[in-house]
C-alpha positions in Angstrom: -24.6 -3.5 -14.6 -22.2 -6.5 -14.7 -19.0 -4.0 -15.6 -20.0 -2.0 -12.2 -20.5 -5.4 -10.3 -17.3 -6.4 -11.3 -15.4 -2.9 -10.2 -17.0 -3.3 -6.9 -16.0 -6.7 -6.3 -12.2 -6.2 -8.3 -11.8 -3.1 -6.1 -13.1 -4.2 -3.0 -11.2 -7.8 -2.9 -8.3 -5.3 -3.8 -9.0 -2.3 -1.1 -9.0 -5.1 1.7 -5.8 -6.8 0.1 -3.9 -3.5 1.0 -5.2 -2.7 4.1 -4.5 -6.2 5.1 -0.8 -6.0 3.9 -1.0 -2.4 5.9 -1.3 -4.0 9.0 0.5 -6.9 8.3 3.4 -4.1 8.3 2.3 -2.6 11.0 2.5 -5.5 13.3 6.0 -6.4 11.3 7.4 -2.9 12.6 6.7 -3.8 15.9 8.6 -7.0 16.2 11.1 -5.3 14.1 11.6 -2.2 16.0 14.7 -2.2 18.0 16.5 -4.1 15.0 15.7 -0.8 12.8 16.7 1.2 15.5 19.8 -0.1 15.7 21.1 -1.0 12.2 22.2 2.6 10.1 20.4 1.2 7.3 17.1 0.5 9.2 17.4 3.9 10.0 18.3 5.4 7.3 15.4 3.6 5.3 12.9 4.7 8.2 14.2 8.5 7.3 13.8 8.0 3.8 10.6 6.3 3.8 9.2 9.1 6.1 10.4 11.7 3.6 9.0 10.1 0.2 6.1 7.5 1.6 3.0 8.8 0.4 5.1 9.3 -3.2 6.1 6.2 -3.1 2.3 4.9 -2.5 1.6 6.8 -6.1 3.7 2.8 -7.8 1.2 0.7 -5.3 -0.9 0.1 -8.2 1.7 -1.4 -9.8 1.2 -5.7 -10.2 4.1 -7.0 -8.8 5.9 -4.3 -7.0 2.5 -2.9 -5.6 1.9 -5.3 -2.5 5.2 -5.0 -1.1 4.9 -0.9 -1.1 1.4 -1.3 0.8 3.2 -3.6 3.6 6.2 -0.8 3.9 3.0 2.0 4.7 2.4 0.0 7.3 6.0 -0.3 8.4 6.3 2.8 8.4 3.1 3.7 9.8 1.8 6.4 7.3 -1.5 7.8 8.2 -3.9 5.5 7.6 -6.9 7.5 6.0 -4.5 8.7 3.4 -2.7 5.1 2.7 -6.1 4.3 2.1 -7.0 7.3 -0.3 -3.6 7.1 -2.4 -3.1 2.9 -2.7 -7.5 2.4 -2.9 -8.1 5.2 -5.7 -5.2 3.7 -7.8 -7.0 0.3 -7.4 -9.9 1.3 -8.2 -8.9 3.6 -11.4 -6.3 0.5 -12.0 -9.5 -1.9 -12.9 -11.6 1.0 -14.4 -8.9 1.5 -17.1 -8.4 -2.4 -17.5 -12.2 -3.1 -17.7 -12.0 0.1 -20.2 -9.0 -2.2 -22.6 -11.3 -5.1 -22.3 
């Protein structure tokens, strides 16, 4: 019982940690809009992102490198349901193999 107490709690801090940094990017993108638009760069990365986002999501579970990739989903404004499938489950299977070395 206390190992699946502390997967929910691990995984469920961690679940609302992304979708926090989700729309934290969403609401970046907005105030960041027309300098994307503008710059080649912010358009090209808009492109790119588009074409390899919900690859990219498969490193959010990652420690240090994770966060940042869950705030880009939102800057980029991946579909929700499946930000949250992809970057949740690899939270989620990210404490079950930890709690598994422990």
């Amino acid at each position: 019982m206390p190992f699946i107490n502390a997967m929910l709690a691990a995984s469920s801090g961690n679940i609302l940690a992304i979708i926090a940094n989700y729309w934290f990017g969403y609401w970046l993108y907005e105030k960041s809009r027309t300098k994307l638009a503008d710059s080649k760069v912010g358009r090209w990365s808009i492109e790119y992102g588009h074409k390899y986002g919900y690859f990219i999501l498969l490193f959010s579970w990652l420690p240090v490198l994770g966060d940042p990739l869950t705030l880009v989903a939102g800057v980029l404004r991946l579909r929700f349901v499946w930000f949250v499938i992809i970057a949740g489950s690899l939270r989620v299977m990210r404490y079950y193999f930890i709690a598994q070395i422990i």
